[in-house]
Backbone as JSON, one array per atom type, in Angstrom:
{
  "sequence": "XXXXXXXXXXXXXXXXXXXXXXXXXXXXXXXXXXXXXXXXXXXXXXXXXXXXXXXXXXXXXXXXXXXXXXXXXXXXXXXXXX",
  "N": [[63.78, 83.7, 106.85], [65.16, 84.5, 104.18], [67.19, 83.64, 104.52], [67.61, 80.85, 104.75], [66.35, 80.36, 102.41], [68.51, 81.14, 100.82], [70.82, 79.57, 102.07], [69.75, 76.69, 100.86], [69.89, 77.21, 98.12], [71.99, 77.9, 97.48], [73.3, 75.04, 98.34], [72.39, 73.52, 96.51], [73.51, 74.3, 94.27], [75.69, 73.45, 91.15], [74.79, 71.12, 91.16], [72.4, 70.13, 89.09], [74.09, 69.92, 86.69], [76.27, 68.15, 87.91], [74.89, 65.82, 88.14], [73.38, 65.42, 85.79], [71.08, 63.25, 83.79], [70.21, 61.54, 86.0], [67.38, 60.11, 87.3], [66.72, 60.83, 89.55], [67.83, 63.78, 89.84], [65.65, 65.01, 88.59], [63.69, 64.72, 90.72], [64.4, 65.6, 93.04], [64.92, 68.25, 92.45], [62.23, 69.04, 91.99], [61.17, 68.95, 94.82], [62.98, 70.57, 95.98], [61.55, 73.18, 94.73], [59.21, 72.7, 95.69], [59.77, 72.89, 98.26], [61.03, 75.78, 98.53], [58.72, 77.3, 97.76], [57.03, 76.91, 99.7], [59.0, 77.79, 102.07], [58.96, 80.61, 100.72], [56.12, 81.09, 101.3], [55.72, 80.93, 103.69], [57.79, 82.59, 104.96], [56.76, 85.53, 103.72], [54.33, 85.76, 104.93], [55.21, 85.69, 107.88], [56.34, 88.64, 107.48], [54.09, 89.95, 106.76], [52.62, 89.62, 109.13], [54.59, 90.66, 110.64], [53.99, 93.75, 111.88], [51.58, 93.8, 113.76], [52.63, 91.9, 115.22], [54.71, 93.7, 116.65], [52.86, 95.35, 117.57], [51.48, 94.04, 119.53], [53.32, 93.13, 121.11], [54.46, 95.28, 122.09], [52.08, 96.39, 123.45], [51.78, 94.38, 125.56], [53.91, 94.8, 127.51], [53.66, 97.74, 127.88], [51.13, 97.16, 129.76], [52.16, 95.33, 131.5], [54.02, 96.72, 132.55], [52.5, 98.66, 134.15], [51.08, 97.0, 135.54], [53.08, 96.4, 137.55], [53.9, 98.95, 138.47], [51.44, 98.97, 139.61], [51.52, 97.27, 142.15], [53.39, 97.6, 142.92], [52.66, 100.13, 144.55], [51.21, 99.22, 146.2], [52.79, 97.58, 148.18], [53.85, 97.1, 151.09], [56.11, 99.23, 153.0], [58.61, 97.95, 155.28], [61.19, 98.71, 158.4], [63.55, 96.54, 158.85], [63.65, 94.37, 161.01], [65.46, 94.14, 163.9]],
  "CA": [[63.53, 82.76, 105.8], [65.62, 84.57, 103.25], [68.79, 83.05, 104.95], [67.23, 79.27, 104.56], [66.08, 80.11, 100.89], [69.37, 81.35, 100.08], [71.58, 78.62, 101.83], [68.92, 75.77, 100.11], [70.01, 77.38, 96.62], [74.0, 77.4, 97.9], [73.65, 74.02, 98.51], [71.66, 73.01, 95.16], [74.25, 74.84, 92.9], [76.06, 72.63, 90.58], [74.02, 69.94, 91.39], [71.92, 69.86, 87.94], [75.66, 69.91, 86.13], [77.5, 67.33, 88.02], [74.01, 64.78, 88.1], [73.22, 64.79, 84.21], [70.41, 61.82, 83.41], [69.61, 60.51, 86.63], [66.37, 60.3, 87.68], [66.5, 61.51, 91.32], [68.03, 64.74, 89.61], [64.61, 65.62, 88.61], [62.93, 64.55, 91.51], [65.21, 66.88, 93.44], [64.04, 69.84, 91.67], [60.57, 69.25, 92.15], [61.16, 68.67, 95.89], [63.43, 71.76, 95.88], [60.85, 73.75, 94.48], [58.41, 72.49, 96.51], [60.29, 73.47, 99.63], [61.28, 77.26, 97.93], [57.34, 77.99, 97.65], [56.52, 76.75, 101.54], [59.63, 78.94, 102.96], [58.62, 81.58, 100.49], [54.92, 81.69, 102.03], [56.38, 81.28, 105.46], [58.53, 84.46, 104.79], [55.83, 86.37, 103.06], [53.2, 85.82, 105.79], [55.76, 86.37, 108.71], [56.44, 89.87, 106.96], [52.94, 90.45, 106.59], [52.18, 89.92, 110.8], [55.33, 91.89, 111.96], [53.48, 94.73, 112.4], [50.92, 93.4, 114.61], [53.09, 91.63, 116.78], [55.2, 93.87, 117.03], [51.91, 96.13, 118.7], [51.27, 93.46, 120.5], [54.46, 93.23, 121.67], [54.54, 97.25, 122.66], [51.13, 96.64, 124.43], [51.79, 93.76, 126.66], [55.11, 95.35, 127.89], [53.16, 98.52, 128.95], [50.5, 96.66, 130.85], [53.14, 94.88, 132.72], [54.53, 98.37, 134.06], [51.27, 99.4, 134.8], [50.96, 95.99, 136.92], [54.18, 97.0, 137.8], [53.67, 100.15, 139.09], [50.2, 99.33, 140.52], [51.79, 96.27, 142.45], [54.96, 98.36, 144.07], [52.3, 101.31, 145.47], [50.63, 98.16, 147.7], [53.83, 96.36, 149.14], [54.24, 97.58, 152.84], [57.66, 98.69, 153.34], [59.21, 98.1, 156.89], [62.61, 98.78, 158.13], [63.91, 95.35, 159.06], [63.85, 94.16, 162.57], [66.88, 93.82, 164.13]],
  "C": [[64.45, 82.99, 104.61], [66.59, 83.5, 103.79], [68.52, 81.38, 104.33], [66.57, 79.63, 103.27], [67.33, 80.38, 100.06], [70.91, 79.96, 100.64], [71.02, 77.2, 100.61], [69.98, 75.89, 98.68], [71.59, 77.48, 96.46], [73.95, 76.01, 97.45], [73.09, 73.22, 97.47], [73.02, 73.93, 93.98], [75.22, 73.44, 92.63], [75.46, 71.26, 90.29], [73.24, 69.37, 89.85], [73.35, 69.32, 86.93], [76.14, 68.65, 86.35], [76.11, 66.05, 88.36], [73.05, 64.56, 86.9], [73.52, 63.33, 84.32], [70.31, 61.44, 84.45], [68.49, 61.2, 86.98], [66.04, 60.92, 88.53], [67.0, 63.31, 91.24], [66.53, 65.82, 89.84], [63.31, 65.79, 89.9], [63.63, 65.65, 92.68], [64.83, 68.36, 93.23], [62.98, 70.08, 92.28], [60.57, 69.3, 93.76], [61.79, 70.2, 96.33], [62.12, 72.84, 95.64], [59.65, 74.04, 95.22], [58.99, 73.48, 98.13], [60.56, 75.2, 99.37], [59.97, 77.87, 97.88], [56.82, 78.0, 99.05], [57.37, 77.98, 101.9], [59.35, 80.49, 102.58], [57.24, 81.94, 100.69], [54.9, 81.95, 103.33], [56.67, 82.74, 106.11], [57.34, 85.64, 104.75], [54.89, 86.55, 104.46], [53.9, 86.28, 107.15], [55.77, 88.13, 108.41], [55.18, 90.41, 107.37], [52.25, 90.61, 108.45], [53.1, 90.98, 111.87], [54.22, 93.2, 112.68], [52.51, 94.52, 113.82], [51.25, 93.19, 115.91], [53.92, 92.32, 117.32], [54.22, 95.43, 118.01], [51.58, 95.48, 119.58], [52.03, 93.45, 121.78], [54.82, 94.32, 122.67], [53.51, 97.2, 124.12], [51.28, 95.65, 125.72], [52.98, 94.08, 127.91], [54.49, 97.03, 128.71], [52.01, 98.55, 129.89], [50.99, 96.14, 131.81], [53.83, 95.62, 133.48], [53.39, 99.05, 134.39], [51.07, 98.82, 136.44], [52.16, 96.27, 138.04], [54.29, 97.88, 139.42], [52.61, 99.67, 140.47], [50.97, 98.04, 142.07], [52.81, 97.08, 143.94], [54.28, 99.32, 144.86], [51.3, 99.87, 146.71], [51.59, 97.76, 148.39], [53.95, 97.53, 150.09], [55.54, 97.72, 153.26], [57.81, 99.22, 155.23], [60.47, 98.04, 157.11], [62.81, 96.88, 158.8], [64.44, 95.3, 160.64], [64.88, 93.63, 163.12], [66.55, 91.77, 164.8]]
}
């Protein structure tokens, strides 16, 4: 999210400067602003779950080598019949 809060504010520079007095200036802002508080709760709350998923993440990865494991001691190996 930083990346998309910091191009946003790239792409808003000068903008106040070179659109002195029109209306849609201000409406811009507020829309801007608007959008800078969403990506910055977006951000914030992603941050705030890493951890989680990234146990989640850990745990479903060593149940799947368990299955894994348990899966490969059943298969029947045979040499291949001519």
């Amino acid at each position: 999210m930083d990346g998309a809060l910091g191009k946003m504010a790239g792409a808003h520079e000068g903008i106040v400067s070179g659109t002195a007095g029109f209306e849609s200036t201000t409406a811009l802002a507020t829309v801007r602003a608007s959008w800078e508080k969403r990506l910055t709760a977006v951000r914030d709350e992603c941050r705030a779950l890493r951890p989680q998923l990234l146990t989640v993440a850990k745990d479903i990865g060593e149940v799947d080598e368990q299955y894994r494991v348990s899966f490969s001691q059943l298969a029947v190996r045979q040499d291949p019949k001519p």
